[in-house]
C-alpha angles and dihedrals in degrees: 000000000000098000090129099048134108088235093051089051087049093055097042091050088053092048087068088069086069103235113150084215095063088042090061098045091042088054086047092052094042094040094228124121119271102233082055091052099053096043085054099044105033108073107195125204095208151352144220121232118191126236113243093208090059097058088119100052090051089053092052099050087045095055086042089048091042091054100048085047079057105048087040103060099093092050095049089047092049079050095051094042 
């Protein structure tokens, strides 16, 4: 494991700008898992917690989400071409 060394600062240093690329690589180098790594190195000033009564609001807005994604796709592929 590589935890003491200056390539393994570096990372972790880089790990605080919040890319899931440089989390990967950070864990690889340390040798720790990834999901531990970014509990440990993303601080968070809040969080949302769902309402349980409004579940089917949330299903609604996600089918709804998950259908304009859909219908979308071919217009999000002409744009990234």
């Amino acid at each position: 494991m590589l935890s003491s060394s200056p390539a393994a600062g570096m990372c972790e240093e880089e790990c605080q700008k919040s890319n899931p690329i440089r989390f990967a690589v950070a864990a690889g180098i340390k040798g720790e898992d990834v999901l531990d790594l970014s509990q440990r190195l993303v601080k968070t000033k809040r969080s949302y917690t769902p309402d349980p009564k409004n579940k089917d609001v949330y299903e609604r807005n996600y089918r709804v989400v998950i259908d304009l994604y859909k219908s979308n796709a071919a217009n999000y592929k002409r744009l990234n071409s």
